[in-house]
mmCIF file as gemmi writes it, N, C-alpha and C atoms, coordinates in Angstrom:
data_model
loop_
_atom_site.group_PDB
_atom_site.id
_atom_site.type_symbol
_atom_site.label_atom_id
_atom_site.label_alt_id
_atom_site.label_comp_id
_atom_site.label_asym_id
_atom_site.label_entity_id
_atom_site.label_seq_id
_atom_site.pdbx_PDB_ins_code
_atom_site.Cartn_x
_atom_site.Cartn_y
_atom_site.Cartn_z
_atom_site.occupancy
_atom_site.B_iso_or_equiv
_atom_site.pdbx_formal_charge
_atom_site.auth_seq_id
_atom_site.auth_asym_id
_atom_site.pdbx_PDB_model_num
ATOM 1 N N . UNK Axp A 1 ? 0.831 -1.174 0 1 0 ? 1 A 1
ATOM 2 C CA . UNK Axp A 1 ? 0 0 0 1 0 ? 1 A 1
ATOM 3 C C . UNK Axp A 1 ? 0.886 1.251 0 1 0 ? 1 A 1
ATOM 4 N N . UNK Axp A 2 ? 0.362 2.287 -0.913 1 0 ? 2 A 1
ATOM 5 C CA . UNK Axp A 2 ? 0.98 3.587 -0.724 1 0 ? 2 A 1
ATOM 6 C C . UNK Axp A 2 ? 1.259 4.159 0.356 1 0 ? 2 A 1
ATOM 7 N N . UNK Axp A 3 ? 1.983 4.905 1.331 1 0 ? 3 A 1
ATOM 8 C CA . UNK Axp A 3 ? 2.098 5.952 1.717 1 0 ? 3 A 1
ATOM 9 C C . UNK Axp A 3 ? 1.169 6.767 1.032 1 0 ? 3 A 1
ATOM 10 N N . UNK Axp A 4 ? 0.956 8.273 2.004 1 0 ? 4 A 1
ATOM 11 C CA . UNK Axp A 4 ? 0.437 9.569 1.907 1 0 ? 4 A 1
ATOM 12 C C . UNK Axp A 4 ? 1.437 10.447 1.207 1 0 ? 4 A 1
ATOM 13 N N . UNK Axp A 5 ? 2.87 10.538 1.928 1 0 ? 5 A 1
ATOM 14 C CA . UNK Axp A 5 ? 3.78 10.916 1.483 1 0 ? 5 A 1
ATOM 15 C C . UNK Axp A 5 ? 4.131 10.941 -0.686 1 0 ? 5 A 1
ATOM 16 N N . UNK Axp A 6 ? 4.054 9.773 -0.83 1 0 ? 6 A 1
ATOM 17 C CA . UNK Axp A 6 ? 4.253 8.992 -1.881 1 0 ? 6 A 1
ATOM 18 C C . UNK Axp A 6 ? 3.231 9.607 -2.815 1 0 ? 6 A 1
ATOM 19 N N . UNK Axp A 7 ? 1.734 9.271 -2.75 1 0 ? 7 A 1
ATOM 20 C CA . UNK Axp A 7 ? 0.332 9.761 -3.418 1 0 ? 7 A 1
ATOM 21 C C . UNK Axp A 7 ? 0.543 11.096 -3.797 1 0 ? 7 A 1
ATOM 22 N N . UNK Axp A 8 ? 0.671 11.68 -2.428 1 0 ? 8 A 1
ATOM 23 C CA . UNK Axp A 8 ? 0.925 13.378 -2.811 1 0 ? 8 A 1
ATOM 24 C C . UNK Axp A 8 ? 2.101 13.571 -3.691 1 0 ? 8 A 1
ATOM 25 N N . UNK Axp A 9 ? 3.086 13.39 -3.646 1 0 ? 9 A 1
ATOM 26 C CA . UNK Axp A 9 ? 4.494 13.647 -4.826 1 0 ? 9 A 1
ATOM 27 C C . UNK Axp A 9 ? 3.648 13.23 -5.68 1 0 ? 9 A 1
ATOM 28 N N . UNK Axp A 10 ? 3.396 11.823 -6.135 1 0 ? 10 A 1
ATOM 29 C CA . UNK Axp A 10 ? 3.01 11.897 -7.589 1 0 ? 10 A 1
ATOM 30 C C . UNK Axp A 10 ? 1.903 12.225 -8.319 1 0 ? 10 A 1
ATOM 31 N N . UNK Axp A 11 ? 0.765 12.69 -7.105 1 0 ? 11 A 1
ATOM 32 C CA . UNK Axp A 11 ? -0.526 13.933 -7.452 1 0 ? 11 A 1
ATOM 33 C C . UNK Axp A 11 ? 0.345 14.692 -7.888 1 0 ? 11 A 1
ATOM 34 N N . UNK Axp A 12 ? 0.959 15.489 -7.342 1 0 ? 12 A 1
ATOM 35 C CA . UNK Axp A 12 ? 2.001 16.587 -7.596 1 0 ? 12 A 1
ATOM 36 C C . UNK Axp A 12 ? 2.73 16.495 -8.87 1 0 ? 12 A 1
ATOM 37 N N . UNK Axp A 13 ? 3.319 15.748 -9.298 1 0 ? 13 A 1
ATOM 38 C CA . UNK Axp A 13 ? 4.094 15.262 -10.231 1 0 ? 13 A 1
ATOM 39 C C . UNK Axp A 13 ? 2.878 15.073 -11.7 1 0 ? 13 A 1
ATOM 40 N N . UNK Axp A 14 ? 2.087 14.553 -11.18 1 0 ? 14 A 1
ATOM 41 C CA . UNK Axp A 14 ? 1.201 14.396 -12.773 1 0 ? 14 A 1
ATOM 42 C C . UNK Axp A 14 ? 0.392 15.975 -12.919 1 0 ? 14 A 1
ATOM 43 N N . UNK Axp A 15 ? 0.51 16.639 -11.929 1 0 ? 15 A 1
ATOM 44 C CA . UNK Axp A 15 ? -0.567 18.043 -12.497 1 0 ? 15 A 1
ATOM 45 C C . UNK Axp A 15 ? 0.523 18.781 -13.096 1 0 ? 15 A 1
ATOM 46 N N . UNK Axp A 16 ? 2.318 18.728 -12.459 1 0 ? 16 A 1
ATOM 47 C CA . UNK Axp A 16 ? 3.263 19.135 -13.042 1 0 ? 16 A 1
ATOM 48 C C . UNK Axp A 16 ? 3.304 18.758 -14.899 1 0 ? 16 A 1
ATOM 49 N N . UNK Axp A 17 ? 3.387 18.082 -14.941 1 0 ? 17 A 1
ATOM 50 C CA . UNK Axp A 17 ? 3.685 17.428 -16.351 1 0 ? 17 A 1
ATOM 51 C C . UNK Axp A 17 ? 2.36 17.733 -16.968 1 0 ? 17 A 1
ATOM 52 N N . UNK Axp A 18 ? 1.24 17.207 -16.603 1 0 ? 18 A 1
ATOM 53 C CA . UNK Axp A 18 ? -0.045 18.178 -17.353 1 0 ? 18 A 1
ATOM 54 C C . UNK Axp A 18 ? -0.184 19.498 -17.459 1 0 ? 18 A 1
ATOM 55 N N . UNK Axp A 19 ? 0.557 20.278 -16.613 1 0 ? 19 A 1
ATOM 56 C CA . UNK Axp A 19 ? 0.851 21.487 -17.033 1 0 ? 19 A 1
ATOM 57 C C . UNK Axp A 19 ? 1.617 22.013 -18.207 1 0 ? 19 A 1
ATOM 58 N N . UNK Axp A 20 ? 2.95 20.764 -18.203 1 0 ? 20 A 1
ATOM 59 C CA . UNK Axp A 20 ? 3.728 20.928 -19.094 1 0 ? 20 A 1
ATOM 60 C C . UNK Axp A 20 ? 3.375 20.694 -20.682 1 0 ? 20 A 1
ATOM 61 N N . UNK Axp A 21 ? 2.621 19.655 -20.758 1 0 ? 21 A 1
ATOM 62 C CA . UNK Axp A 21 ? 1.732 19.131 -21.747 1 0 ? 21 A 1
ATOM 63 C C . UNK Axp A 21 ? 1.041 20.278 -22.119 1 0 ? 21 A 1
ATOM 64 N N . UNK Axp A 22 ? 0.193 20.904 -21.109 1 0 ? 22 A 1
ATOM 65 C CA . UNK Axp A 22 ? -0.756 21.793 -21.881 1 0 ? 22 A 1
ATOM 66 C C . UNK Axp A 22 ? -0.122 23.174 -22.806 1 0 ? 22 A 1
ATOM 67 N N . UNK Axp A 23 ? 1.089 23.625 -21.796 1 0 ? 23 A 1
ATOM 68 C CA . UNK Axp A 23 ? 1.968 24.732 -22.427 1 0 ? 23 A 1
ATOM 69 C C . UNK Axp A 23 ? 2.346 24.137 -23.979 1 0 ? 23 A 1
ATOM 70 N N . UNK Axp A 24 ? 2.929 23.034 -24.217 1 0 ? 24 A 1
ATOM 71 C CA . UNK Axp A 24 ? 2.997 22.084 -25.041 1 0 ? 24 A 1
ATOM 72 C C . UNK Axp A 24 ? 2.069 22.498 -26.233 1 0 ? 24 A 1
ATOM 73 N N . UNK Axp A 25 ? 1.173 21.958 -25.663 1 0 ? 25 A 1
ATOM 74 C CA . UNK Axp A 25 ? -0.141 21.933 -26.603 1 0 ? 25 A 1
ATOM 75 C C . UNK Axp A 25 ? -0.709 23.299 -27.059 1 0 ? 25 A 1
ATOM 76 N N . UNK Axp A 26 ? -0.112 24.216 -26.138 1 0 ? 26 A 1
ATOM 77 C CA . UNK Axp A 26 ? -1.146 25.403 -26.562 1 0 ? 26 A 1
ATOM 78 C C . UNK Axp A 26 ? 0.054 26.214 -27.861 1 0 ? 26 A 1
ATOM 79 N N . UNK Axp A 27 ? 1.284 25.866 -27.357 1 0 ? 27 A 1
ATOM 80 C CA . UNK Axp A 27 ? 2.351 26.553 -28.614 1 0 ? 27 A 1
ATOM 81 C C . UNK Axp A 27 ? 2.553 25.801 -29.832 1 0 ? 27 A 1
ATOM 82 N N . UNK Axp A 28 ? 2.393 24.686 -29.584 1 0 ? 28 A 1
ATOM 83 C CA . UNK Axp A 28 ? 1.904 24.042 -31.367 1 0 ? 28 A 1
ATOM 84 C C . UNK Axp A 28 ? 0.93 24.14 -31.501 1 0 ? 28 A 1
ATOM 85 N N . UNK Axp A 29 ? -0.379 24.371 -30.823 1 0 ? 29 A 1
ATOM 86 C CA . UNK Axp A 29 ? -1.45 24.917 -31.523 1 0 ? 29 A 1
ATOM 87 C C . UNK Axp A 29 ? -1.42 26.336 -32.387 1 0 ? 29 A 1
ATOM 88 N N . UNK Axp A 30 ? -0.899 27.104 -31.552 1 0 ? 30 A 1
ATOM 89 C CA . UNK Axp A 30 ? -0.419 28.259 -32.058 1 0 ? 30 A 1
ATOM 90 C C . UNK Axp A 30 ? 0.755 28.396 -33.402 1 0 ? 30 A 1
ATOM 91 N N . UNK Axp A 31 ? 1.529 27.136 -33.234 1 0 ? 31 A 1
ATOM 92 C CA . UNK Axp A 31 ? 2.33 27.591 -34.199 1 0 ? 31 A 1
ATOM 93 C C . UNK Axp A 31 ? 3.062 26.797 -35.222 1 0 ? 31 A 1
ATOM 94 N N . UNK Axp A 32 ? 2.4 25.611 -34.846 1 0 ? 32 A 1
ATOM 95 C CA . UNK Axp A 32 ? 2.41 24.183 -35.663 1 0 ? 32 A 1
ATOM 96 C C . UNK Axp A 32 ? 0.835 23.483 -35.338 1 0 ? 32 A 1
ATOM 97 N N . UNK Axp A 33 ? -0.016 23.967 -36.054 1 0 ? 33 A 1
ATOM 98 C CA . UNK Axp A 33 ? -1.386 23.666 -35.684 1 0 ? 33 A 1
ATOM 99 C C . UNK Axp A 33 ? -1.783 22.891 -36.333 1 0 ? 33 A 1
ATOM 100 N N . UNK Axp A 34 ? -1.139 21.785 -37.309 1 0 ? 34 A 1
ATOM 101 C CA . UNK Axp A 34 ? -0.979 20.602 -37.69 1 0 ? 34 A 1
ATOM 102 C C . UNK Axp A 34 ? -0.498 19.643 -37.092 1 0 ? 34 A 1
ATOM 103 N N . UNK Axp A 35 ? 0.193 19.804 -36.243 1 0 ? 35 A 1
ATOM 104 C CA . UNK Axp A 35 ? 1.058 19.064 -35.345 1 0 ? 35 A 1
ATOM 105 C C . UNK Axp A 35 ? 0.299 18.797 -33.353 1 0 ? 35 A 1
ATOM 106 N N . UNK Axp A 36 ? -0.54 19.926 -33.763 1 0 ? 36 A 1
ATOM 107 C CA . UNK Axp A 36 ? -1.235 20.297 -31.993 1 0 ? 36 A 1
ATOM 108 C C . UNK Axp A 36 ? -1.725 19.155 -31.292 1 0 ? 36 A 1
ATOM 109 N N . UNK Axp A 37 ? -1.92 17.521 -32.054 1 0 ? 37 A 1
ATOM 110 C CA . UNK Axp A 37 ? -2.893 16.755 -31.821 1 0 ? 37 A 1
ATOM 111 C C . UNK Axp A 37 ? -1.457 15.704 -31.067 1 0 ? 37 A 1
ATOM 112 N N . UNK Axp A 38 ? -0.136 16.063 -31.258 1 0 ? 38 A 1
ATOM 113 C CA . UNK Axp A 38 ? 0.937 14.941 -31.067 1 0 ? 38 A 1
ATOM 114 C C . UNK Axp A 38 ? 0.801 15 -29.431 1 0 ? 38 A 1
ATOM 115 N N . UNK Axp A 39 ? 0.948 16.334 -28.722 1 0 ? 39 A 1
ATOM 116 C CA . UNK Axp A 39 ? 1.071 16.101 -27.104 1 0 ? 39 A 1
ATOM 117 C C . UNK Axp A 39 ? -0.129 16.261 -26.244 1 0 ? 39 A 1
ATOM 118 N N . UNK Axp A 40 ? -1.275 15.841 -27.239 1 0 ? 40 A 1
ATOM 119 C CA . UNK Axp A 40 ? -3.028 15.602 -26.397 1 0 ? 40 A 1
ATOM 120 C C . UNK Axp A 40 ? -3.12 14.462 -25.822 1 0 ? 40 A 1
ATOM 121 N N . UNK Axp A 41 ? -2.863 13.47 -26.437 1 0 ? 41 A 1
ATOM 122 C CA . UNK Axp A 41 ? -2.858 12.164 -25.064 1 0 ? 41 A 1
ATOM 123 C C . UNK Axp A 41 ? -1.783 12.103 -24.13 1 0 ? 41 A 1
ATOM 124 N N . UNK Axp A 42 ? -0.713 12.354 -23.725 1 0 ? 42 A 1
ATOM 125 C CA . UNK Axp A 42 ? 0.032 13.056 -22.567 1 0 ? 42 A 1
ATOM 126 C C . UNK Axp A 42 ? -0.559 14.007 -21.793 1 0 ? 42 A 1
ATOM 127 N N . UNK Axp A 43 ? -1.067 15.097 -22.263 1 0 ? 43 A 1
ATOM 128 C CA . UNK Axp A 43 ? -1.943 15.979 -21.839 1 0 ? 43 A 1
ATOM 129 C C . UNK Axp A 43 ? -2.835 15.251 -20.904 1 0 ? 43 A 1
ATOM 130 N N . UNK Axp A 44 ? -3.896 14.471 -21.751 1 0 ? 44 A 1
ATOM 131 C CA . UNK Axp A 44 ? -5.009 14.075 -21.181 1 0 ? 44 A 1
ATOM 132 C C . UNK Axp A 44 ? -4.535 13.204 -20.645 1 0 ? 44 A 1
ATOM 133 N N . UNK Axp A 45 ? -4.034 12.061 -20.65 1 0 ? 45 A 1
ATOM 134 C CA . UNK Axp A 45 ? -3.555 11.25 -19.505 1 0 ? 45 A 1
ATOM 135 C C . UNK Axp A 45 ? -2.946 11.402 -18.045 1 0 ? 45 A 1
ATOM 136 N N . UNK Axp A 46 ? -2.449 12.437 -17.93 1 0 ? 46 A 1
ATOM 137 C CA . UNK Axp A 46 ? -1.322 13.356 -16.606 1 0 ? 46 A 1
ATOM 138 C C . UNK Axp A 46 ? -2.85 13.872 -16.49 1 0 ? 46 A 1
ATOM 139 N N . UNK Axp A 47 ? -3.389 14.69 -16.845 1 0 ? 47 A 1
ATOM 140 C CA . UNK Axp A 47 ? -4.871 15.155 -16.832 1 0 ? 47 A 1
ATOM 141 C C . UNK Axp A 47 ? -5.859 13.882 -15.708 1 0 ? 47 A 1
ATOM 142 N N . UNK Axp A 48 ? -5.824 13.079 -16.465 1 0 ? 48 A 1
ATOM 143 C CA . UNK Axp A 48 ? -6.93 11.521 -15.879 1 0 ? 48 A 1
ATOM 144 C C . UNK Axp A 48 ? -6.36 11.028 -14.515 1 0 ? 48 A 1
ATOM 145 N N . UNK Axp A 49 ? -4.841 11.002 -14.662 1 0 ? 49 A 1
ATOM 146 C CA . UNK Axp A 49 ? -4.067 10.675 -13.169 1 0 ? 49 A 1
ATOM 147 C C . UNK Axp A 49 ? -4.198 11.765 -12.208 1 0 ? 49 A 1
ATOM 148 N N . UNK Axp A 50 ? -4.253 12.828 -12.368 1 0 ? 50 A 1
ATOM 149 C CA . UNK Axp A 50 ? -4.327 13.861 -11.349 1 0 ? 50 A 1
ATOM 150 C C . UNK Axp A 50 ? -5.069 13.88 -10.982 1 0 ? 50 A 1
ATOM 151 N N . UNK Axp A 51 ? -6.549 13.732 -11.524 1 0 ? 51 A 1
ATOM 152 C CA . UNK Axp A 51 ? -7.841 13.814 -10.957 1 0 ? 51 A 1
ATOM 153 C C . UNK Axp A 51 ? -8.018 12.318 -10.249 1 0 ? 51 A 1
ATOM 154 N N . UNK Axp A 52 ? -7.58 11.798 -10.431 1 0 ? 52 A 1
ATOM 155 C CA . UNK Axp A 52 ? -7.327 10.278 -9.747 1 0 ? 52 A 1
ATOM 156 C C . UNK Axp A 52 ? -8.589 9.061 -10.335 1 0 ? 52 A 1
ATOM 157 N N . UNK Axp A 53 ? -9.127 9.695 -11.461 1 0 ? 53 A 1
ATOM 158 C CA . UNK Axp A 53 ? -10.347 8.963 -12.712 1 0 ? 53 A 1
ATOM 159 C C . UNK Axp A 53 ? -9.431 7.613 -13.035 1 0 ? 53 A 1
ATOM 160 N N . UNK Axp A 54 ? -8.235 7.041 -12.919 1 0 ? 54 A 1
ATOM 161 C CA . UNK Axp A 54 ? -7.888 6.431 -13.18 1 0 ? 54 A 1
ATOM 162 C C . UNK Axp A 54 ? -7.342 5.519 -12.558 1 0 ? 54 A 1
């Protein structure tokens, strides 16, 4: 079984990287908007783990 300790870092850790994803996503949308669709399931996945849907 998890630790509390443990859960929280990697809550922490997946809203990090879904953050990163989304910055991601929003500058090839902007500027390779052919390309915008490559870092949406990273996105949404770090997305699904954070909310803990998964």
């Amino acid at each position: 079984m998890e630790t509390t300790s443990t859960s929280k870092n990697s809550k922490a850790m997946d809203w990090i990287l879904f953050l990163v994803f989304l910055v991601i996503f929003v500058l090839m949308l902007m500027f390779a908007d052919e390309w915008f669709w490559v870092p949406m399931p990273f996105m949404l996945t770090y997305l699904v783990k954070a909310l803990d849907a998964m």
